[in-house]
Backbone as CSV, one residue per row, in Angstrom:
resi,resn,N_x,N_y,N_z,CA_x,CA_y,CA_z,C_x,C_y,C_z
1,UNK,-7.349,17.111,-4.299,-6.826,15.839,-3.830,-6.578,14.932,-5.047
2,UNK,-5.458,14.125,-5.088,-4.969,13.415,-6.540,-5.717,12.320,-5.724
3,UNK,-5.821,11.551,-7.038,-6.426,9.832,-7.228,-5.347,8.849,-7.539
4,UNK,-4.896,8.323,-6.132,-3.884,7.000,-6.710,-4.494,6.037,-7.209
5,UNK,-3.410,5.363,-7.583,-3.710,4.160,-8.447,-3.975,2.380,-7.421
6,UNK,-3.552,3.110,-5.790,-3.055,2.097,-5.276,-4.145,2.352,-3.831
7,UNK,-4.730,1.281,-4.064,-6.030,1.466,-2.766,-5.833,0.613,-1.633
8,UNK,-6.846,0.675,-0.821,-6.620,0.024,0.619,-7.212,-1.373,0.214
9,UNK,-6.332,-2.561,0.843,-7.020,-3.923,0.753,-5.843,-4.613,-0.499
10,UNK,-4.809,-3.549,-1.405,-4.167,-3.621,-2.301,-2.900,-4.795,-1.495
11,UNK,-2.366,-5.848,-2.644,-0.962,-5.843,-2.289,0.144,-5.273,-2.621
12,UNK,0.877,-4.486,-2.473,1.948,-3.844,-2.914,3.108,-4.813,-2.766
13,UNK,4.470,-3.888,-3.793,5.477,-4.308,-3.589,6.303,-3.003,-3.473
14,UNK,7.659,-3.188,-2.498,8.185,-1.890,-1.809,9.410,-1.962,-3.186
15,UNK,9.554,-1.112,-3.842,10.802,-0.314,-4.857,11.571,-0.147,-3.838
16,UNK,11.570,1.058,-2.924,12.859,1.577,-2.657,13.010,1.880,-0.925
17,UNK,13.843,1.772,-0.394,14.118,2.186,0.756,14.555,0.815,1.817
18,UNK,14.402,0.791,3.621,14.961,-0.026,3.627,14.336,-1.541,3.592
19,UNK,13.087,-1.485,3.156,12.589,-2.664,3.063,12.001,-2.765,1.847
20,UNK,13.208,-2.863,0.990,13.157,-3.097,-0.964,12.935,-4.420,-0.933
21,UNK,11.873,-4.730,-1.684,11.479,-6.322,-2.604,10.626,-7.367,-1.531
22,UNK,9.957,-6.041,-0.103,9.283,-7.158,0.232,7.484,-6.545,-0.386
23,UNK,6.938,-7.253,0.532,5.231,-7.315,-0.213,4.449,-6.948,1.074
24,UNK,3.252,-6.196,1.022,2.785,-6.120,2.329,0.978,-5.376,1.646
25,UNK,0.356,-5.552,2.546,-0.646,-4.995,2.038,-1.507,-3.971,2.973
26,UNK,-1.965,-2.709,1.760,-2.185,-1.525,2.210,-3.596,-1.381,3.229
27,UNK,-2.922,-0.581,4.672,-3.878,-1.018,5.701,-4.608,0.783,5.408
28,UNK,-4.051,1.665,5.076,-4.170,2.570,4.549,-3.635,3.967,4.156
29,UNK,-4.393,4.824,3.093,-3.729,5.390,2.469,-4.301,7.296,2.776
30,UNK,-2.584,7.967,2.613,-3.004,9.181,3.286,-3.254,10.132,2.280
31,UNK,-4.201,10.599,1.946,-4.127,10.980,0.477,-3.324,12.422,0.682
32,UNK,-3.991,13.411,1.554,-3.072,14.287,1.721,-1.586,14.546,1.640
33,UNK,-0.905,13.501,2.086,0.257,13.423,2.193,0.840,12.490,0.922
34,UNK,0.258,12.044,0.110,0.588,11.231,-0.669,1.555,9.986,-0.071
35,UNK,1.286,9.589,0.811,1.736,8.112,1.470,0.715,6.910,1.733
36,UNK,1.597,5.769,1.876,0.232,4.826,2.349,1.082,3.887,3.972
37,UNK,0.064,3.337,4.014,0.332,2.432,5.291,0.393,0.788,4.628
38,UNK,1.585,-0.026,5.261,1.395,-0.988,4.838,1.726,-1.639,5.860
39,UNK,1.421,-2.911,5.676,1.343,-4.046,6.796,2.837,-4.613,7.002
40,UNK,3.478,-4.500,7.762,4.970,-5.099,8.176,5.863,-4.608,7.573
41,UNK,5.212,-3.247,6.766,6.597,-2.445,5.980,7.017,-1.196,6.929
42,UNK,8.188,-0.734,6.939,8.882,0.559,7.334,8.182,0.760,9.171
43,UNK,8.621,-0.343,9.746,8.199,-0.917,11.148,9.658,0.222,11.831
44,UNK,8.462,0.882,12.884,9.327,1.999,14.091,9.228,1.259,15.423
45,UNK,9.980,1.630,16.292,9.936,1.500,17.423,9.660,2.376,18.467
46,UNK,7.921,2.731,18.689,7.531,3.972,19.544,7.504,4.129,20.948
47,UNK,8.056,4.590,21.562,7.950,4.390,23.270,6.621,4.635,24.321
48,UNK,5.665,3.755,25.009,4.950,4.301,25.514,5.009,4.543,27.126
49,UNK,4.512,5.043,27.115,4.259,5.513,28.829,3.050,4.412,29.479
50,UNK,3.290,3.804,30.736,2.595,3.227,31.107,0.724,3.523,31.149
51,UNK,-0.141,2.929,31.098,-1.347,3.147,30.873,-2.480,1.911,31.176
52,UNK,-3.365,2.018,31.336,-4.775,1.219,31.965,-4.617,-0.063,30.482
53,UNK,-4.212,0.454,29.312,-4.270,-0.512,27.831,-2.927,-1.585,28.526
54,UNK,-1.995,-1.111,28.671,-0.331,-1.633,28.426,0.052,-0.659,30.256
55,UNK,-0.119,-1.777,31.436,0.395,-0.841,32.833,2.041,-0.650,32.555
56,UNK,2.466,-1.568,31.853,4.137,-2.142,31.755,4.516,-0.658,30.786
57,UNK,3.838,-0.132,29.736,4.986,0.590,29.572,5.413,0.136,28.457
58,UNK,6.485,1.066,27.760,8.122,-0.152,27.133,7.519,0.490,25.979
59,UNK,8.312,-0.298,24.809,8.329,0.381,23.101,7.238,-0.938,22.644
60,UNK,6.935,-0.568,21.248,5.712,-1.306,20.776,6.152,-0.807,18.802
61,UNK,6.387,-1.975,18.470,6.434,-1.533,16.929,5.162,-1.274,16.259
62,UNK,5.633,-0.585,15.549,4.368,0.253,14.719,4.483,0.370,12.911
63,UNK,3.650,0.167,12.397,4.149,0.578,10.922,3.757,2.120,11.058
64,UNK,4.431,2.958,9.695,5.318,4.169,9.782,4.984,4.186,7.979
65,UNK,3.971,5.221,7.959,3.963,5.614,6.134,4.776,6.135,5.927
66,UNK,4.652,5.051,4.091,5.741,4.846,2.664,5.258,5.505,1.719
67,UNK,5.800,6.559,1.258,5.224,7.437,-0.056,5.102,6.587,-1.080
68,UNK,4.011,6.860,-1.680,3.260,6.219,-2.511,4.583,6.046,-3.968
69,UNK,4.972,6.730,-4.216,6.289,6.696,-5.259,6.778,5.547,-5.139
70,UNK,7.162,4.951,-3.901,7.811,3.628,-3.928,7.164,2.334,-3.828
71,UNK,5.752,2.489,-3.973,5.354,1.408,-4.054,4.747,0.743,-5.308
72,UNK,4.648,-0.461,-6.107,3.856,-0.787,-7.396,2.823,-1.867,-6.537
73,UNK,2.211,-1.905,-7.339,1.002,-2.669,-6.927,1.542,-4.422,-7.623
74,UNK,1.136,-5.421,-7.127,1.554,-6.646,-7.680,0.138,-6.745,-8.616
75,UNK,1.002,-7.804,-9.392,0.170,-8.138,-10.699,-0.979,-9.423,-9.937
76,UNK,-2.185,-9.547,-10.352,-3.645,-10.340,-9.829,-2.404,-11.842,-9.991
77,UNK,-2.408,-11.393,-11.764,-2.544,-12.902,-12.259,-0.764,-13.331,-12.358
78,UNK,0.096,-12.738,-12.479,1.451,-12.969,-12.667,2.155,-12.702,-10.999
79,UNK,1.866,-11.904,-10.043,2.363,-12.261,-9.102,4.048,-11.303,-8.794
80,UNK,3.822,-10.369,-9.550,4.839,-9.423,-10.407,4.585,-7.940,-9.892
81,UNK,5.171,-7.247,-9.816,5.283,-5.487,-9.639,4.578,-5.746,-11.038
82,UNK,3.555,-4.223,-11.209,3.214,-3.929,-12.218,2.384,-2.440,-12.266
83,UNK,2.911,-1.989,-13.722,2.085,-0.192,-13.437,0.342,-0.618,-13.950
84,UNK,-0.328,0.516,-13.439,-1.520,0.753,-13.121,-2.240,1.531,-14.036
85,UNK,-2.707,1.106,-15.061,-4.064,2.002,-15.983,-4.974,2.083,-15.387
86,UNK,-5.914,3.164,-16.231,-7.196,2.925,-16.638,-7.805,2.756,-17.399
87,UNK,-9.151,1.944,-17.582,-10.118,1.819,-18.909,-11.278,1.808,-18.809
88,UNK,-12.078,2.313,-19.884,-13.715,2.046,-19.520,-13.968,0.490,-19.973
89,UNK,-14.616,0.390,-19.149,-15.690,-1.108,-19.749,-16.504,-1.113,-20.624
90,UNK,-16.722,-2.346,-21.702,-17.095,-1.947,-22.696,-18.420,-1.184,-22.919
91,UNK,-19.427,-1.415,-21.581,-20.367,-0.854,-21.561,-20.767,0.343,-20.717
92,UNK,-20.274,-0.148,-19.813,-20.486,0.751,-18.117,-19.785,2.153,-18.522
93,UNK,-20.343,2.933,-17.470,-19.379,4.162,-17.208,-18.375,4.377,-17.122
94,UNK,-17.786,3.175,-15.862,-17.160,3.188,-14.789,-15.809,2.879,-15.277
95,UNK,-15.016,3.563,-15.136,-13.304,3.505,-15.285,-12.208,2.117,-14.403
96,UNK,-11.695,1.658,-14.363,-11.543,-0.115,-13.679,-10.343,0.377,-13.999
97,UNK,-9.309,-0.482,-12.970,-7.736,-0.170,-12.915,-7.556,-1.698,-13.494
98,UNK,-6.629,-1.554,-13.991,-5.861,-2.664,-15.026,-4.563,-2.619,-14.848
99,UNK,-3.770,-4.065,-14.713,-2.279,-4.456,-14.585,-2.129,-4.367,-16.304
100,UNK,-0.774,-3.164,-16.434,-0.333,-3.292,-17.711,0.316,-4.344,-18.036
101,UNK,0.958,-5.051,-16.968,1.991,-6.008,-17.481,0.661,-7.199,-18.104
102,UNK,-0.173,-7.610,-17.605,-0.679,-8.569,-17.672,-2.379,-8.641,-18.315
103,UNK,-2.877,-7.095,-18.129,-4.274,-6.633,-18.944,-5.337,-7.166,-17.887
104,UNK,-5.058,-7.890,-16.905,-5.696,-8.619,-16.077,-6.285,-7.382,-15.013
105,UNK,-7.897,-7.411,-14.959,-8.637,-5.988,-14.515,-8.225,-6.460,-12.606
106,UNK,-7.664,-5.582,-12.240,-7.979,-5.203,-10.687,-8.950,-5.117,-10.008
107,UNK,-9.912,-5.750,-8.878,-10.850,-5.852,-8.001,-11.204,-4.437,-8.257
């Protein structure tokens, strides 16, 4: 299983497809499939069958995973698309994702 750069709770920004240059944030991510879920991005229209939840029936929009390729993560501090390092801390073990554009460490 690969390790993205782009986690759940993240804000993204959409590169490519039909909802280029908006922002939404990741409700979650499929690692298998290398896609994620985002909040008000790449919205379907699914049909349901009436039921005890919804008696009425009818279509219900849904978000619909975005391969991870098209998404950058926004910058903390600039507010910007930006690619995704890693670095150790100066002391710790622990590896921390970092905005290149800006050096500014990621939650």
């Amino acid at each position: 299983m690969a390790k993205f750069k782009i986690k759940k709770g993240d804000t993204v920004f959409v590169n490519a497809g039909e909802d280029r240059g908006k922002t939404g944030r990741v409700l979650k991510v499929l690692a298998e499939k290398g896609r994620v879920l985002v909040e008000g991005i790449n919205m379907v229209s699914k049909s349901t069958k009436p039921n005890a939840k919804s008696p009425q029936g009818g279509f219900q929009k849904k978000e619909s995973p975005v391969h991870i390729s098209n998404l950058n993560l926004l910058d903390p501090k600039l507010g910007k698309p930006t690619r995704v390092g890693f670095k150790k801390e100066a002391k710790g073990k622990q590896s921390v994702r970092y905005a290149k554009k800006s050096g500014e460490v990621i939650k």
